[in-house]
Steps between C-alpha positions, in 0.01 A plus 500: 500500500479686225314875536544603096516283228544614126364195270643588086422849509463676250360915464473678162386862471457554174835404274687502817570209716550600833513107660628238324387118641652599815491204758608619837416404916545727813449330802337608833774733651685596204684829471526492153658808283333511178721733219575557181570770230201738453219346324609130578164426645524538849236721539285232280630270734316712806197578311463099473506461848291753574212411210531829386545350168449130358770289297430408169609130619614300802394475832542766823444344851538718798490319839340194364250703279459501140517876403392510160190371538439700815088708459540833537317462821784268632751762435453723749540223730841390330701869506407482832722232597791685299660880588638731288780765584596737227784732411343793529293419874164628333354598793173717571602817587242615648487240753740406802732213571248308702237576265716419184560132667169447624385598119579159361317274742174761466507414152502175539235524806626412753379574847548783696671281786723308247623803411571653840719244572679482154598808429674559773655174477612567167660881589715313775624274297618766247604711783292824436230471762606875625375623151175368514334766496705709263435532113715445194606801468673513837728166410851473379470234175644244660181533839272536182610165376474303845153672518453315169663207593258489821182546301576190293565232773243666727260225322729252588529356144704237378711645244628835520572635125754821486571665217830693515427587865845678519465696192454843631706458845847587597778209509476517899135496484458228244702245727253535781225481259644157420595412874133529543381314202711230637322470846200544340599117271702321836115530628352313230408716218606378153650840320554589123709800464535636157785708498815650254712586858795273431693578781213395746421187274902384568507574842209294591552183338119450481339247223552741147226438213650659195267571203642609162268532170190294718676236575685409831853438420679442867323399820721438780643679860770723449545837324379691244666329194345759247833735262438871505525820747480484843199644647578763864170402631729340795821467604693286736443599869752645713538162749535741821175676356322136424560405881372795636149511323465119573527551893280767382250294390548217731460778829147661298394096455468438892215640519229764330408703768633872321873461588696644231814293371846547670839526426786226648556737808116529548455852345174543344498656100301579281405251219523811255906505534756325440715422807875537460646135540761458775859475389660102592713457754316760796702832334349796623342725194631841506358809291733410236405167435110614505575759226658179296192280579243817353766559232493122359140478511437752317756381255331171501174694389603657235667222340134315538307778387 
C-alpha cells in the first residue's frame, strides 16, 4: 500500500526549479533516507508532504489523500497524521518533558484522558519517563532529541518525517537515536529521514532516495552512493558497546513501571553516560586498560569534532 505518492512533480520558486517531474512511491513501513547535495530539493520534497507549499504540477497523495487540493480546513487534520523531528529538538523551554509531549496532542485537541495515557506511553517507549518532569535545559542533546522524538509519535501518526535528527548529537548518541527510529518503523510507522550522515546511511542498508538538481537520480536499498566528504555525524559502533545498550534497551522494554536501564551484569546507569564496553573473551579490566578506553574516546572526539 502505498502511504506517499509523488505524481510529475514539479516546484519552481521563481527562476529556480527546485523539483523536476519527480515520480516517486513510499510504501506503508518504509524507512526511507532521503539525501542529496544542499539545495537538491529535499527540503521541497518535505514541504510537499507537509502542504506547506503547493507544486506548480503533478499530483501529492498522502495515505490515500490527494494533498494538493486539500482546504485549508482539511489541513490541520492531515499534519496530524504526520510527525516531525528536527535537528535542532525545538522544544519549549519553558515547559517540561511531560508537558512538551503532551503539547502536540493539545494542539490538536485532544482529550485530557487521551493524553494521560499517551504521553506516558510515548516517554517509555523513548526511554525517558524519569525526566518527565524535568525541562530542556536539564537534558543532555541526545535526552532532548528522544523528548522530541516522543512528542512526534505521541499522536500516533503514520509517517514520522526527521530532518537530520542526528545533526547536533555525538557519534555514540546518534546510533541510539537511530536504534530508536528503527523500533519506532518495525511497529508500523512509515519514516522519511532526510539526512547528509553517510556513515549511518551505509550501515543501515535502508531504502536511499537520492535527489540531485530536483530530480531523483537513484532509488534503491543500500548506501549512500553520493562523491564528496564524509560527514562525522556517526561513526561505526564499538560491537561490545552495541550489545550492551541493546540488552539495555531490551531490560528498560519489559516493562514501564520507573526502572532505569541496566547493564549485562544487572548494574543500573545512568542514560547520561556512556558505559565502558566489556573487553571479549571475560579479561578482567585493570586501571590501565580504563585509562586506554578514556584516552581513545577522547581521541575519537576530537577527530569528529
Amino acid at each position: 500500500m502505498e502511504m506517499i505518492e509523488f505524481k510529475h512533480v514539479t516546484k519552481d520558486y521563481n527562476d529556480n526549479r527546485a523539483l523536476d517531474d519527480v515520480s516517486v512511491k513510499i510504501n506503508k513501513g518504509d524507512f526511507v533516507f532521503l539525501v542529496g547535495p544542499s539545495g537538491a530539493g529535499k527540503s521541497t520534497f518535505i514541504k510537499l508532504i507537509l502542504k506547506e507549499t503547493d507544486p506548480d504540477s503533478g499530483s501529492i497523495v498522502v495515505k490515500g489523500t490527494e494533498v494538493t487540493t486539500l482546504s485549508n480546513r482539511k489541513i490541520p487534520g492531515h499534519r496530524r497524521n504526520i510527525g516531525i523531528v528536527f535537528q535542532d529538538f525545538r522544544l519549549l523551554p519553558h515547559k517540561t518533558v511531560y508537558e512538551n509531549v503532551a503539547f502536540a496532542m493539545e494542539i490538536t485537541h485532544q482529550s485530557k484522558r487521551a493524553i494521560k495515557r499517551n504521553v506516558p506511553q510515548a516517554l517509555a517507549l523513548m526511554g525517558i519517563s524519569e525526566y518527565a518532569s524535568k525541562y530542556p535545559t536539564e537534558l543532555s542533546a541526545g535526552e532532548q532529541q528522544r523528548v522530541a522524538i516522543a512528542r512526534a509519535i505521541v499522536n500516533k501518526p503514520t509517517v514520522l518525517i526527521a530532518d537530520e535528527p542526528t545533526g547536533n548529537l555525538d557519534p555514540v548518541t546518534a546510533w541510539e537515536i537511530m536504534k530508536l527510529l528503527e523500533e519506532i518503523n518495525a511497529r508500523g510507522t512509515t519514516i522519511v529521514m532526510v539526512t547528509h550522515a553517510k556513515d549511518i546511511v551505509d550501515r543501515m542498508k535502508k531504502r536511499v532516495i537520492v535527489i540531485e538538481n530536483g530530480k531523483i537520480v537513484r532509488d534503491e536499498f543500500g548506501t549512500y552512493g553520493l562523491g564528496g566528504t564524509k560527514r562525522a555525524s556517526a561513526i561505526e559502533p564499538d560491537p561490545y558497546m552495541e550489545d550492551d545498550y541493546n540488552e539495555a534497551v531490551a531490560d528498560d522494554r519489559e516493562d514501564y513501571s520507573g526502572r532505569k536501564p541496566k547493564n549485562s551484569d544487572g548494574e543500573v546507569f545512568s542514560r547520561q553516560t556512556t558505559e565502558i564496553p566489556k573487553k571479549p573473551l571475560g579479561e578482567d579490566i585493570d586501571e590501565a586498560s580504563v585509562e586506554d578506553a578514556f584516552a581513545k574516546a577522547e581521541r575519537l572526539l576530537a577527530k569528529h569534532d
